[in-house]
Every structure is written in structure tokens, then in C-alpha cells.
C-alpha positions in Angstrom: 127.7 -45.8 -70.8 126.0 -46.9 -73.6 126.6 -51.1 -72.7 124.1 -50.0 -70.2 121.7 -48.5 -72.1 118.7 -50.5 -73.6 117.1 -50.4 -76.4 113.3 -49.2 -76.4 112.0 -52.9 -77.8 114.3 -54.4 -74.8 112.5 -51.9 -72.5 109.4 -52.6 -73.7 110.2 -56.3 -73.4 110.8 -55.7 -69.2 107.6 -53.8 -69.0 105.8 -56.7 -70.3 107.5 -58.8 -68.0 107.0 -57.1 -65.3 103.2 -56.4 -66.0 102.7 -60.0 -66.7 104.6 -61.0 -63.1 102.6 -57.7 -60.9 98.9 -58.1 -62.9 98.5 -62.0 -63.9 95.2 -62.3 -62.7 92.0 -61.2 -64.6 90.1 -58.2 -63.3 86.7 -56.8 -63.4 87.0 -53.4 -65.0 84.2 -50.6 -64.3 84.2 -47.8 -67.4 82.9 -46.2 -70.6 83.1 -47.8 -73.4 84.2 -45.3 -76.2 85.1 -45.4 -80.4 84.0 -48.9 -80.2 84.8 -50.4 -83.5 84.4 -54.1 -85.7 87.1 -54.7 -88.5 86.7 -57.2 -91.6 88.4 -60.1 -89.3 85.6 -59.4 -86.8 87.8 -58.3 -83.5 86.3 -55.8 -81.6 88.4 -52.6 -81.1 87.4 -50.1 -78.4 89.1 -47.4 -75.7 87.8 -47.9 -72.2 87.5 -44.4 -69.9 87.1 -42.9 -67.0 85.3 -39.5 -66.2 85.4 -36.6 -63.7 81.5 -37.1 -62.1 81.2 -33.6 -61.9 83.4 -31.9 -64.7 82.6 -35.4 -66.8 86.6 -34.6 -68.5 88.6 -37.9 -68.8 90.7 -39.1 -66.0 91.6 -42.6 -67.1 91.9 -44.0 -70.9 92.7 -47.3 -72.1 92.8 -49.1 -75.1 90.9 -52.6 -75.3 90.5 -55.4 -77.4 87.7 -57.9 -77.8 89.3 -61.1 -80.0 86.7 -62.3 -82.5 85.7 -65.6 -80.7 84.7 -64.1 -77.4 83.1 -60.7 -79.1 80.7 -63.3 -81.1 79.2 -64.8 -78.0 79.6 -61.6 -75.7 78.1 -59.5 -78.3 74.9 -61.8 -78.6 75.0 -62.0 -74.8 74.8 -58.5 -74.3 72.0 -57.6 -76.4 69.9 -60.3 -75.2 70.2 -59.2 -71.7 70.1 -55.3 -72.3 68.0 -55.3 -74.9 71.0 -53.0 -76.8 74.1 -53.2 -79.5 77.3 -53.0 -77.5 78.3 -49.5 -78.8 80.1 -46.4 -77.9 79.0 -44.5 -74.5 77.9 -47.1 -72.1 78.9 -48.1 -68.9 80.4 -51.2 -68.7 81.5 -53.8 -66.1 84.0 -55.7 -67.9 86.2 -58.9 -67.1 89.7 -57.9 -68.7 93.1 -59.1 -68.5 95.9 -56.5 -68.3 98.7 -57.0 -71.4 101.6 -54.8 -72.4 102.6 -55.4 -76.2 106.4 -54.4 -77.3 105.3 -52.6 -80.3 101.7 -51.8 -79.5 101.7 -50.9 -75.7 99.7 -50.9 -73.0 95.9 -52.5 -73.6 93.2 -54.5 -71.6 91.8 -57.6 -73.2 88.1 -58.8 -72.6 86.8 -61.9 -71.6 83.7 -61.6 -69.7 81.0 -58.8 -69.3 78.1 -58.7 -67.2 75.1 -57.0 -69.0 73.1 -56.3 -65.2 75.4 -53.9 -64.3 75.0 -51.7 -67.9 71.0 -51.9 -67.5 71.2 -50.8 -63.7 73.6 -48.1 -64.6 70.7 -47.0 -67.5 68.1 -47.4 -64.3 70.0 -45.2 -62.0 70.1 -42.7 -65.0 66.5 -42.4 -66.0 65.9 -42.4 -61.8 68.1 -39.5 -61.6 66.9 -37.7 -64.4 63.0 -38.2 -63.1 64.0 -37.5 -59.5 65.5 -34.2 -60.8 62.5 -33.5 -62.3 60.3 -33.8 -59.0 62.2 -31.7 -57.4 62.0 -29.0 -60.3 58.2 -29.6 -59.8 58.1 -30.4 -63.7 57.6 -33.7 -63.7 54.1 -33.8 -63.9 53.7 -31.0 -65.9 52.6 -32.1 -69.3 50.4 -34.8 -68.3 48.4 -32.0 -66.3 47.2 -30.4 -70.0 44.4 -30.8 -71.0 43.6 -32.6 -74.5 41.0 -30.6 -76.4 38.1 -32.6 -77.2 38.5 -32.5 -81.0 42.3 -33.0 -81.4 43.0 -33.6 -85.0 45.8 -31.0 -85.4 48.8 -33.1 -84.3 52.4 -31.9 -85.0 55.0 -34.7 -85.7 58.2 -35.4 -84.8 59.9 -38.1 -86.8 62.1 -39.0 -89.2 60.3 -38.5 -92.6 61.8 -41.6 -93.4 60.7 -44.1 -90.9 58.7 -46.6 -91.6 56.7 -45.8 -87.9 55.9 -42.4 -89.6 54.3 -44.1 -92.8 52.1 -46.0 -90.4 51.3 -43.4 -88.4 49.9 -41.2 -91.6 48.5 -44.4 -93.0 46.3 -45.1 -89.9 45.1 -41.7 -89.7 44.0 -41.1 -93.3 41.9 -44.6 -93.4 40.4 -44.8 -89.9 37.2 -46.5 -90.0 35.2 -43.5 -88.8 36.1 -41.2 -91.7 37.7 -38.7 -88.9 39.5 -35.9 -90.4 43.2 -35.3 -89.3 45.9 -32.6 -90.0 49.0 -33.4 -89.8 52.5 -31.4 -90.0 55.7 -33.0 -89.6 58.3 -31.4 -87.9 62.0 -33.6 -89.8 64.0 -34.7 -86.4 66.7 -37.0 -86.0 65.6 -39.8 -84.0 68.8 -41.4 -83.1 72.5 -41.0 -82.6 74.5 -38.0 -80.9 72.5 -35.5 -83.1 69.3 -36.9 -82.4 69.0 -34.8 -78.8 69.7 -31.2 -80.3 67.7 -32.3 -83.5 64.6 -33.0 -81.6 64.7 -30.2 -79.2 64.8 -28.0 -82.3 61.7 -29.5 -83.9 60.1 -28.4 -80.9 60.8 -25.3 -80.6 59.1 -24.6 -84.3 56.2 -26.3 -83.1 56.1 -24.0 -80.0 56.3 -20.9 -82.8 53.0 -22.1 -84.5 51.8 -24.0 -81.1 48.2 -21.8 -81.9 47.8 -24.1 -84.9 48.1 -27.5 -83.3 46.1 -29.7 -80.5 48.8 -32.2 -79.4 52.6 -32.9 -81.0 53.5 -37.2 -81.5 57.0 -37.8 -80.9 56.9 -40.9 -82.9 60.0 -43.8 -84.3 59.9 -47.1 -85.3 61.7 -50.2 -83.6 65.4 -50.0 -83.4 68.5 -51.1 -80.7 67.6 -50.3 -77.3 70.8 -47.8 -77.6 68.8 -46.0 -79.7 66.6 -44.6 -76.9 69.6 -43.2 -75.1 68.6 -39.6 -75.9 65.0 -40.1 -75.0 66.4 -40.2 -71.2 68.6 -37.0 -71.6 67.7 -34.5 -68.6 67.2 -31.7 -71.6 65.0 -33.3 -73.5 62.7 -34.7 -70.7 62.4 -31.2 -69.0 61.6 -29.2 -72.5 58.8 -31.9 -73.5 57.8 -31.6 -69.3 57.2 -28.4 -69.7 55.8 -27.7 -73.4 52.7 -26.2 -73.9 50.8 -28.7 -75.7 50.0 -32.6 -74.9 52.6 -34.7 -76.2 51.7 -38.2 -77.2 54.5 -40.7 -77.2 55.3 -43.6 -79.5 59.1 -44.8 -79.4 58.6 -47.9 -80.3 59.6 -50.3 -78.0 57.4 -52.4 -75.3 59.2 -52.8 -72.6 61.7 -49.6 -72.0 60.2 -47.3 -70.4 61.9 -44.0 -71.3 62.3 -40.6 -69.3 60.1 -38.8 -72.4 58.0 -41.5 -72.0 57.4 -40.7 -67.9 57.1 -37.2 -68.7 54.9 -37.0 -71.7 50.9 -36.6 -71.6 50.1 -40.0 -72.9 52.3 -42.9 -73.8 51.6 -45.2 -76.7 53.7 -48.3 -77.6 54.3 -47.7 -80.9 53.2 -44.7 -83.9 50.2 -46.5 -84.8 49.4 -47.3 -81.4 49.5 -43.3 -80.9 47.2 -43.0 -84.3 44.7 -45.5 -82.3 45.1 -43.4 -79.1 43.9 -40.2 -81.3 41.1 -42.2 -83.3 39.8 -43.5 -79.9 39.5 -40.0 -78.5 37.9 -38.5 -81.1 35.8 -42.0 -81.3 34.9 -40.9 -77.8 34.0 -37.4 -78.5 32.2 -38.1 -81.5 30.1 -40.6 -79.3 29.6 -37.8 -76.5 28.5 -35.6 -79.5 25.9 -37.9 -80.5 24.3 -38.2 -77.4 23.7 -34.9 -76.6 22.3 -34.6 -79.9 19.9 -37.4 -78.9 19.5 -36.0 -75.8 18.9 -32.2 -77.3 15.8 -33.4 -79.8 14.3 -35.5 -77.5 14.1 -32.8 -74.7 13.3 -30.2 -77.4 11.0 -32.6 -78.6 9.7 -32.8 -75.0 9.5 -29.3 -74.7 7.7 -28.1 -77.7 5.0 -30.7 -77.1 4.4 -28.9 -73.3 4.8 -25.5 -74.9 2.3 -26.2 -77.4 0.0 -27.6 -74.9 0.5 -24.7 -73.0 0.2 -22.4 -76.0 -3.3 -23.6 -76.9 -4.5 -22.8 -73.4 -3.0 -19.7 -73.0 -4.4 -19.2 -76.9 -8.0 -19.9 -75.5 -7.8 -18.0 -72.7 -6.1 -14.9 -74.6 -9.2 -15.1 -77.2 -11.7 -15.2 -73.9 -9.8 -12.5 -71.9 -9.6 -10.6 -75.6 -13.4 -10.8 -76.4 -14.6 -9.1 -73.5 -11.9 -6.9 -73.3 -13.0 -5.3 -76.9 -16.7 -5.6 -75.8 -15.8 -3.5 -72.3 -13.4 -1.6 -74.7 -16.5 -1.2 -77.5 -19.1 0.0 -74.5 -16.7 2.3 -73.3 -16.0 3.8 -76.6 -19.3 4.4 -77.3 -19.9 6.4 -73.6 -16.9 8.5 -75.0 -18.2 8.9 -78.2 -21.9 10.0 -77.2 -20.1 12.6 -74.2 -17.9 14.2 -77.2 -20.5 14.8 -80.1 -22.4 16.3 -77.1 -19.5 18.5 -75.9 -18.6 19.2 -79.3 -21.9 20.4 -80.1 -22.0 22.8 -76.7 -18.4 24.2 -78.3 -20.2 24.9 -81.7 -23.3 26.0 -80.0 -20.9 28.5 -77.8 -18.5 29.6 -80.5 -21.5 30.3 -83.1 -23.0 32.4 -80.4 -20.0 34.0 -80.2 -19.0 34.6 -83.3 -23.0 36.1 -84.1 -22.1 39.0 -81.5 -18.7 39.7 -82.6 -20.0 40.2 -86.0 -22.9 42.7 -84.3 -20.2 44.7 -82.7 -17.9 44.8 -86.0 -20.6 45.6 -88.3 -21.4 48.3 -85.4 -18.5 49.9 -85.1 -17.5 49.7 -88.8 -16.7 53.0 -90.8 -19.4 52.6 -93.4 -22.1 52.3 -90.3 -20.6 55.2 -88.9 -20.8 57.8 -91.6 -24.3 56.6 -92.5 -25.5 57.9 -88.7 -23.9 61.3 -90.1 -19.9 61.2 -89.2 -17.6 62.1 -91.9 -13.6 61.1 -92.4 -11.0 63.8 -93.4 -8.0 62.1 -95.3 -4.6 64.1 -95.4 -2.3 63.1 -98.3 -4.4 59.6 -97.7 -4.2 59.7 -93.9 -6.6 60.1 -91.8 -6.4 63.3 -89.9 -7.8 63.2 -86.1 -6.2 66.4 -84.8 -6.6 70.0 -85.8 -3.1 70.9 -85.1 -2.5 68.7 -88.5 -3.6 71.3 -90.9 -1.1 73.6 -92.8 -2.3 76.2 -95.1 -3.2 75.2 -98.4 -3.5 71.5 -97.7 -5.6 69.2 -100.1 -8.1 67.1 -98.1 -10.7 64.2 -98.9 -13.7 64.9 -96.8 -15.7 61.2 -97.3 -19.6 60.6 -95.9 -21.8 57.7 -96.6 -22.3 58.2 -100.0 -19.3 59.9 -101.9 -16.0 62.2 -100.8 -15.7 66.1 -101.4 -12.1 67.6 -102.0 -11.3 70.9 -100.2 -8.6 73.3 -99.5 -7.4 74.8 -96.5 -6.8 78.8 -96.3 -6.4 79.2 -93.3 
């Protein structure tokens, strides 16, 4: 049994064989390029895979290997076409050749890769993402905001790092109108895996203090078109689609066209193209600013003169209507004032006439006047007495006539 048996270098040795007799053409490969490596000696190490479209989980993996010669020119190629490093994540259509190694297995050599099927793949991405968009009726959200008049509150999101940032800041503070700006930066990553998550989070603090801003600049420098790779990500696009505040873009790159850039309220080229888009605005508002101050003292101007004008002739005719008004007034005063000393002096006449015959009838009537015509006053313990049945025996009383009082008793 074990003449038959092989050895597993022997077995390896018939799977090469046989690989090399079944597959000795070359092939063009469609897959994702994944934990794509360069050593010292230059090669180009890499796995190629397959995913699930809907679960995205790998279904097909195989290891590949770019020999130093070809990478060089395929390398070059690649970015010059695409605009991109060949790196990790990208679909791919490959040229490979299908080899078995005894000791290091099965692998897939390249020779040939054709950078229009990568950038229409990247296309069909960004076209997805947008049309997914539409149809969430988000697309057009942003761009619908309106950007205040005087926006110079602007939350950043960059890399603090970047040299786009500096130049942002730097074309802000020393714009040739003296505008004032505030900025706040809001750290992100702005490329990479993290760079997604990283600036998602960024906006959500802006969204916290949103009351303290006008517009938020999502703002890098230059960099490998693989770079923008995030900036097309269906999460991202719909949270800046749908974020409360303008956003002003400025990537950094001419010619790509990215999803944030699609969605965003205004797109700028680069971060100091986005510090001229917010200089120019204010520019503008400044400008609209002076003119209706121009406009407001000239028409005030206008209007003062024709309320003057109409002052002085309403002044004149005020002082005409006014003059006879107090001479009517004066003519009537005086008709008043003669018919009330001669009323008054009919009420004086009256009341003195009066007053002469109440004083007749009081000095009349009076006591005195009385008992000097012969009546007399009895006083009982100092009362008057003006009934008989009064009297009790032995009572003191003051008998008074016109000229002096007599004291008697009474017996009986």
C-alpha cells in the first residue's frame, strides 16, 4: 500500500502539471483587489476576491502576484488612467495567468490590467449611490438651504494637519476686504477606512451647536484619487444631503466629481477656492449693503427736502389759520367775559338782597328783641321751661327780661 502512495511534494508536482496542461492560456480576471502589498525587491503581493452582491461575504479568494517588471509599468499605467494608486478595495479587470507552486500553492500571476473597467466600476458606484438618493427624495436637499446673507460662522471639517486647512484659514484672515470670519474646526479623518465614521462624527457635533454656525466646509488638500473613495459612500452623501446647514465643498481635486460633491450646497475645487466662494458672498452682500445705504440717504435726503417744503407751508398756513383763530377766540372771550361780570353782579345784587332780609327776620325773631317788647324766659336747672306741667315744688328758677334775671322759688 504504501509503493502507491505519494508524497505531498509529488502531489503537488501532478497538480501543477495538470493545471499547467487544463489552464495554459492567460485569462482576464474580474475581482477585488484586497491586502495589496510592495516588498523591498519591489514585487507586488495582493489576494484577489470575490463577494456575495447582496450579503457582500467572500465567495471566491485567491492569492496574486505582480513580478516587479510588469508592476513598474502597470502601476504607472494605472494611475495615469484612473487618476488613483493601485491599492486595496478596488475592482479590478485583470489579465492573469493561472500557476500552481509545489510549496507555495495555488496563485494567479498578472500581466495586463485595463484601468477603464476600475473607473467605470467607480461611475456605476457614484450613479448608484446618487440614483438612491433620488429616489429617497434627498438628493437635492442641501442645495435647497438657503445661505444667510452674512455667513462668516463656518464650521470645518478637516484634518488640522492639512496643508488645504492652513490655506483655507490663511485666505480668510487676510482677505482684501477686511471681512471678519469665525471659524471652528471640527478634527476628521479625511482618508483611509476610518475616514467615513470619522467624518460623519464631526458632523454630528456640528449638528449639536448647528445654532452657532452659518455654513460647515468639508475641506482636504490634493491626494490619490483613492483617497476620495469615502466621499462616494451612500452614508456619508445622505447625512451631508440632509444636514441642516449649507455645506460648502472643497476636496481638492478638479476633475472627480464626488457623490458629497453632487449633494452638497456649493462645490468649490479646492479649500481656498471655498475661502474665495465665502469672501465673494460676503463681497456681494457687502456691495447690496452699500447700496441701499446709498439708496436710503438719497431718498431720505429726498424726502426731508419735500417735507420741509411742505412744513413751511403748512407752518404759514398754521400761523394764518392760528391768528384768527385767537382773534375769534379773543372776541369771543371778551362776549363771555362782559355776560359773566354782569351775571355775577345780578347773583351779588340777589344774594345781598337776600341776605339784608334774612338778617331783618333773625334780628326779629331773636330773644333779646323779644323780651324788650315785654316777654320774659323762665330757665329750669339752665333749661328753658315751656310747659307748666315742668314745675315741682321747691324748684329754683331764673326768670330773665330785657334788662337783667330775677331768681324765684316755687311753693306750690
Amino acid at each position: 500500500m504504501s509503493q502507491q502512495s505519494l508524497s505531498l511534494s509529488e502531489l503537488n508536482s501532478h497538480v501543477h502539471d495538470a493545471i499547467r496542461t487544463c489552464l495554459p492560456e492567460i485569462y482576464w480576471l474580474r475581482a477585488e483587489t484586497s491586502d495589496v502589498r510592495r516588498n523591498q525587491n519591489g514585487h507586488c503581493y495582493l489576494e484577489f476576491v470575490e463577494k456575495d452582491a447582496k450579503t457582500q461575504a467572500i465567495i471566491a479568494k485567491a492569492r496574486g502576484t505582480i513580478w516587479s517588471n510588469v508592476f513598474q509599468m502597470l502601476s504607472v499605467y494605472f494611475e495615469t488612467e484612473t487618476g488613483q494608486t493601485f491599492t486595496s478595495g478596488l475592482k479590478v479587470l485583470v489579465r492573469v495567468s493561472v500557476d500552481f507552486h509545489e510549496l507555495y500553492g495555488y496563485s494567479l500571476t498578472v500581466v495586463d490590467i485595463d484601468p477603464s473597467f476600475t473607473m467605470g466600476d467607480m461611475a456605476r458606484n457614484r450613479q448608484l449611490v446618487l440614483k438612491q438618493l433620488e429616489e429617497e427624495g434627498v438628493l437635492s436637499l442641501n442645495k435647497e438651504l438657503a445661505l444667510p446673507e452674512l455667513a462668516n460662522r463656518i464650521a470645518v471639517i478637516s484634518s488640522p494637519t492639512a496643508a488645504g486647512y492652513e490655506d483655507f484659514c490663511d485666505q480668510l484672515e487676510n482677505n482684501s476686504q477686511g471681512f471678519a470670519f469665525y471659524t471652528k474646526l471640527f478634527s476628521a479623518v479625511m482618508q483611509g477606512e476610518r475616514s467615513e465614521a470619522s467624518i460623519i462624527a464631526a458632523l454630528e457635533k456640528v449638528f449639536e451647536n448647528q445654532h452657532l454656525f452659518d455654513a460647515v466646509a468639508i475641506i482636504r488638500g490634493g491626494g490619490a484619487t483613492s483617497d476620495l473613495n469615502c466621499f462616494d459612500s451612500y452614508l456619508l452623501a445622505t447625512n451631508c444631503a440632509q444636514f441642516p446647514l449649507p455645506i460648502i465643498s472643497g476636496i481638492g481635486h478638479e476633475r472627480d466629481v464626488t457623490v458629497i460633491d453632487t449633494v452638497a450646497h456649493t462645490r468649490a475645487k479646492t479649500p481656498t477656492a471655498v475661502a474665495e466662494f465665502l469672501i465673494t458672498h460676503l463681497s456681494k452682500t457687502a456691495s447690496q449693503l452699500i447700496d441701499l445705504q446709498n439708496r436710503l440717504i438719497n431718498e431720505s435726503e429726498g424726502i426731508l427736502i419735500s417735507e420741509k417744503s411742505h412744513l413751511l407751508s403748512l407752518s404759514k398756513d398754521t400761523v394764518y389759520q392760528s391768528t384768527m383763530r385767537l382773534q375769534k377766540e379773543k372776541l369771543h372771550l371778551q362776549q363771555v367775559s362782559e355776560t359773566m361780570k354782569y351775571s355775577v353782579r345780578n347773583r351779588i345784587q340777589c344774594l345781598a338782597h337776600f341776605f339784608d332780609n334774612k338778617q331783618q327776620y333773625i334780628e326779629m325773631i331773636s330773644p333779646e328783641n323779644l323780651l324788650k317788647r315785654g316777654y320774659t324766659i323762665t330757665f329750669r336747672n339752665g333749661k328753658i321751661v315751656k310747659s307748666a306741667t315742668e314745675f315741682v315744688e321747691n324748684d329754683l328758677l331764673e326768670t330773665r327780661f330785657s334788662d337783667g334775671s330775677v331768681w324765684s322759688k316755687v311753693k306750690k
